[in-house]
C-alpha positions in Angstrom: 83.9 -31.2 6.0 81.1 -28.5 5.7 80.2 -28.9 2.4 79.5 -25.6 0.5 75.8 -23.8 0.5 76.1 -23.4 -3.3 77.6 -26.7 -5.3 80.1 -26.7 -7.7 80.8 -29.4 -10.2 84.7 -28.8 -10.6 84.7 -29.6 -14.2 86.4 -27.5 -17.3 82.8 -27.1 -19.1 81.4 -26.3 -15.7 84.1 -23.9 -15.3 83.4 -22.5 -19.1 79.9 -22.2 -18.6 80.0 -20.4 -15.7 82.5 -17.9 -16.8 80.1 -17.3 -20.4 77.0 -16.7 -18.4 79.0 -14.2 -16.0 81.3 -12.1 -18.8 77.5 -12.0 -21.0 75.8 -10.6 -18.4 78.6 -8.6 -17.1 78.9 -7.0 -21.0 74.4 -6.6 -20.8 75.2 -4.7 -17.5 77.3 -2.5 -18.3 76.2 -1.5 -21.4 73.0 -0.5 -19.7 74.6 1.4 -17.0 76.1 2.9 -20.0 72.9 4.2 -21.8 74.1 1.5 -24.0 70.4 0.3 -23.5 68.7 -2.9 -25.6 66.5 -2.0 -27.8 63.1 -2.8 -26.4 60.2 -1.5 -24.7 60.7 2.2 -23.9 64.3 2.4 -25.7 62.7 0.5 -29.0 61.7 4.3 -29.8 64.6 5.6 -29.5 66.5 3.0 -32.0 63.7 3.2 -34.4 63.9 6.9 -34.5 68.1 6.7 -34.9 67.7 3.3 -37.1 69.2 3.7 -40.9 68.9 1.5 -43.5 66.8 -1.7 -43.9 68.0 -3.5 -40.4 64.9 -6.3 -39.9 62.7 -5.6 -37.4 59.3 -7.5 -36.0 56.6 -6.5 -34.6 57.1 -6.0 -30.8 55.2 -8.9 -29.5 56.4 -11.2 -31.9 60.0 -10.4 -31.2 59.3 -10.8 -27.5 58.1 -14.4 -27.8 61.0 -15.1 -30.0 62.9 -13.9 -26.5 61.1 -16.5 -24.2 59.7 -19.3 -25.9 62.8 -20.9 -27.0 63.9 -20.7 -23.1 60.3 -22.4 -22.4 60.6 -25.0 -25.0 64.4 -26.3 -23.9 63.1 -26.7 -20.0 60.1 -28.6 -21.1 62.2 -30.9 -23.3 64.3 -31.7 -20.3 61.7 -33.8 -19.2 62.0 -35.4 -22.5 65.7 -36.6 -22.1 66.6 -39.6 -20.2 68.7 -39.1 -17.1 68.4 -35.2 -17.8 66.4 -34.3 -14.8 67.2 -36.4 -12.0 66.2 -36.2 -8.6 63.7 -33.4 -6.2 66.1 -30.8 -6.5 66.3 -31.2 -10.4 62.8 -31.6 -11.2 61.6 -28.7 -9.4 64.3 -26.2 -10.7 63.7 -27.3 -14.6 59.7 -27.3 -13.1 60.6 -23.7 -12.3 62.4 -22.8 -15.4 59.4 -23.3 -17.2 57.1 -22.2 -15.2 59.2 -18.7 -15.2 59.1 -18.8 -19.1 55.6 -19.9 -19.4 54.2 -17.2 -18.0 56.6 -14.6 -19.5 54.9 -16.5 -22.8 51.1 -16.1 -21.7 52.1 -12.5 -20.7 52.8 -11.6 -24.1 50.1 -12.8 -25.3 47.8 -12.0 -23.0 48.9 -9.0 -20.8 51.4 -6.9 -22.4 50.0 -4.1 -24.7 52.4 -3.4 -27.4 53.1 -0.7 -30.2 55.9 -0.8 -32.6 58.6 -2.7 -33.3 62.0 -4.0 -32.2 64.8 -5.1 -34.1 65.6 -8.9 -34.9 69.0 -8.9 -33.7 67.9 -7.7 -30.6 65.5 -10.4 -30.2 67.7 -12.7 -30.6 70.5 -12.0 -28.6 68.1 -11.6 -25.7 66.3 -15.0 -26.8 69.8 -16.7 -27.3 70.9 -15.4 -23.5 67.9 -16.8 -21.8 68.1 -20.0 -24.0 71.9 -20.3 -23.2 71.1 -19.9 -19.2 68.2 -22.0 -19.3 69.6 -25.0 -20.8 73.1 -24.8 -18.9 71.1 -23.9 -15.3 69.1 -27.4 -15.6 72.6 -29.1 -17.4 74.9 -28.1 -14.4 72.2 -29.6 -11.7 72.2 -32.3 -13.7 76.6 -33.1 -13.3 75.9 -31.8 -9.7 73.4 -35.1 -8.8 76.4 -37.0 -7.0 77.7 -34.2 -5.2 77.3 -33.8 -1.3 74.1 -31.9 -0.7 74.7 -28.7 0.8 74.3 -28.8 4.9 71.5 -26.5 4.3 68.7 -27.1 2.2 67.2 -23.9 0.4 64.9 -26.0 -2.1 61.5 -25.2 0.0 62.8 -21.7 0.6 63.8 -21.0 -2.7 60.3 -22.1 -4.2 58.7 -19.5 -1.9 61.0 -16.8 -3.0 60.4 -17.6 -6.4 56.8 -17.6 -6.0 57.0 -14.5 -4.4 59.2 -13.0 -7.4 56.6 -14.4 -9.5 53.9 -13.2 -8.1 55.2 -9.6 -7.7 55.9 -9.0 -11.1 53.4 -10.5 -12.5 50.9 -8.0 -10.3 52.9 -5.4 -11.6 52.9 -6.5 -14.8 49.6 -6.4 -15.1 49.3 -2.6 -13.3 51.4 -1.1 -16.5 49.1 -3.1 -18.8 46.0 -1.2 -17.3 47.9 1.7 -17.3 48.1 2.0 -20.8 44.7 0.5 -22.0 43.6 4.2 -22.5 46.4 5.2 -24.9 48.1 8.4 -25.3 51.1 8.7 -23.1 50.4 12.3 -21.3 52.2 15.4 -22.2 56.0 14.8 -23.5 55.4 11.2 -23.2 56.3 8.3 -25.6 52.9 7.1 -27.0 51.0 5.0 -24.7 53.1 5.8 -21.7 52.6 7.2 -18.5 53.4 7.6 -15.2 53.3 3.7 -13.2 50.8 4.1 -10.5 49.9 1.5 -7.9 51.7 -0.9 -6.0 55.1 -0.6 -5.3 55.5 2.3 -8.8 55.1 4.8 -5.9 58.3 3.8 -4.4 60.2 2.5 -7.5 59.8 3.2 -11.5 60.9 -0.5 -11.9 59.2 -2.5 -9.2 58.5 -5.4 -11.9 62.2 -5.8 -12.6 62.5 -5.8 -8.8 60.3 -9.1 -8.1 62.2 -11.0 -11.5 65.5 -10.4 -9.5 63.7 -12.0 -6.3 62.3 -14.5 -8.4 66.0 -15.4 -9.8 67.6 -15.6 -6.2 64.7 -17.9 -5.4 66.2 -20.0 -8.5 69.3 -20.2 -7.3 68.0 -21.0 -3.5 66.6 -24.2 -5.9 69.3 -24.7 -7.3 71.8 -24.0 -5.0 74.7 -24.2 -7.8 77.2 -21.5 -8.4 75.9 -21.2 -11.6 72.2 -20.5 -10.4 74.2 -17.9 -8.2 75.9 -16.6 -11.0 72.7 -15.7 -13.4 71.4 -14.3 -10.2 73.5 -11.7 -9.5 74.4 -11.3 -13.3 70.7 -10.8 -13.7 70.3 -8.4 -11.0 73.1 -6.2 -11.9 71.7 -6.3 -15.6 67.9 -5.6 -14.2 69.6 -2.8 -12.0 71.1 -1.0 -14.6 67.7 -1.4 -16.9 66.1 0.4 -14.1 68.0 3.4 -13.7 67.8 3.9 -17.0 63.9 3.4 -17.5 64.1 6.0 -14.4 66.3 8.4 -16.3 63.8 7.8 -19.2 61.2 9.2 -17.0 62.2 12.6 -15.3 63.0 13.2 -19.3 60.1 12.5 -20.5 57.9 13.7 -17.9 58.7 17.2 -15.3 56.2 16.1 -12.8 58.1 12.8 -12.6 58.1 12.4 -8.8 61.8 12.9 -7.2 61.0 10.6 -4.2 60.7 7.5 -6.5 63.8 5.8 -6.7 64.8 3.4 -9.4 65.2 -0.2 -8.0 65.1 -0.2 -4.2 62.6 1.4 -2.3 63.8 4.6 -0.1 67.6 3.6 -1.6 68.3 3.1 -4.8 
């Protein structure tokens, strides 16, 4: 029989897993389609401005490595466990995981320029998601090991979409850290933003979220598990609706915002 091109461990926590990592993201997505948006980066202002009462808050870059370094500590461990991480396929997704979250860490501390704050709970809802997807992603390859591999490998593939991904938004990462080294963020903007310039910014106003949802189908090419599927596409409809909302955030904050730049897609969407 033609085995499958993603596995699936038939299993009730499996099956539980899967449907928790596809109704979160599902909820994220929406809500951001919404204007429902998670308080962070360009929408932290606008829930500090609307925030009431003594709600705890950190300081932006320490709420953003309470998002990824719990995600980056788990996949390291795995290593740590016996039996955990079994086999190529394994090893190089939970290699991956970290690798993802590692340098989401060293970006914080190290690229990103920050200003303000964001609130706890929204730190740790993100933080809890990523830590829930990371830990479950490297559990389900590991009740996969015995199951027929798929009749077409996408390990070596998926490691070159992910490095791709990887690259790409790290590149633009580092474009909107230049961008606001000179503070001030231009007339009607939020301070310390501005227009994105360079690379793909002249096509999209989110080409960074663009390259992290190449570099989570290149997970689940590793992977190859419907649950790697799953935080793909959940991912990318989340990322999706971040972006045409950052975009939204633009052309209000800024008239000469250019029309021609779409939000995700280049020349489509």
């Amino acid at each position: 029989m033609w085995p499958p091109p993603f596995l699936y461990a038939a299993s009730p926590l499996v099956a539980a897993l899967t449907a928790a990592c596809a109704a979160t993201l599902a909820v994220l997505a929406i809500s951001e389609f919404r204007g429902a948006n998670l308080a962070y980066s360009k929408f932290g202002a606008a829930a500090r401005a609307g925030a009431s009462g003594g709600a705890p808050r950190l300081p932006s870059r320490a709420g953003m490595l309470v998002i990824y370094a719990p995600a980056l500590a788990a996949a390291l461990a795995s290593f740590a466990v016996p039996g955990a991480v079994e086999g190529p396929r394994a090893q190089v997704l939970a290699a991956a995981v970290a690798v993802h979250f590692l340098k989401r860490v060293l970006e914080v501390l190290f690229v990103h320029r920050y200003s303000g704050s964001m609130p706890l709970g929204t730190s740790l809802l993100i933080s809890s998601c990523y830590l829930f997807n990371a830990v479950a992603m490297i559990y389900v390859q590991h009740l996969s090991h015995n199951l027929q591999e798929p009749a077409v490998d996408l390990l070596y593939p998926g490691l070159v979409v992910f490095a791709v991904g990887l690259a790409g938004n790290f590149y633009h990462h580092l474009l909107l850290s230049r961008l606001r080294s000179g503070g001030g963020g231009g007339a009607g903007g939020d301070k310390g933003y501005k227009i994105p310039r360079g690379g793909l910014f002249g096509l999209v106003v989110c080409p960074h979220y663009l390259f992290e949802i190449i570099g989570f189908v290149g997970l689940a090419m590793v992977s190859q598990t419907v649950y790697g599927l799953t935080v793909a596409v959940g991912s990318a409809a989340y990322l999706a609706g971040r972006s045409r909302a950052t975009r939204k955030w633009y052309v209000s904050k800024f008239e000469e915002f250019p029309a021609r730049v779409k939000a995700l897609v280049p020349y489509v969407w």
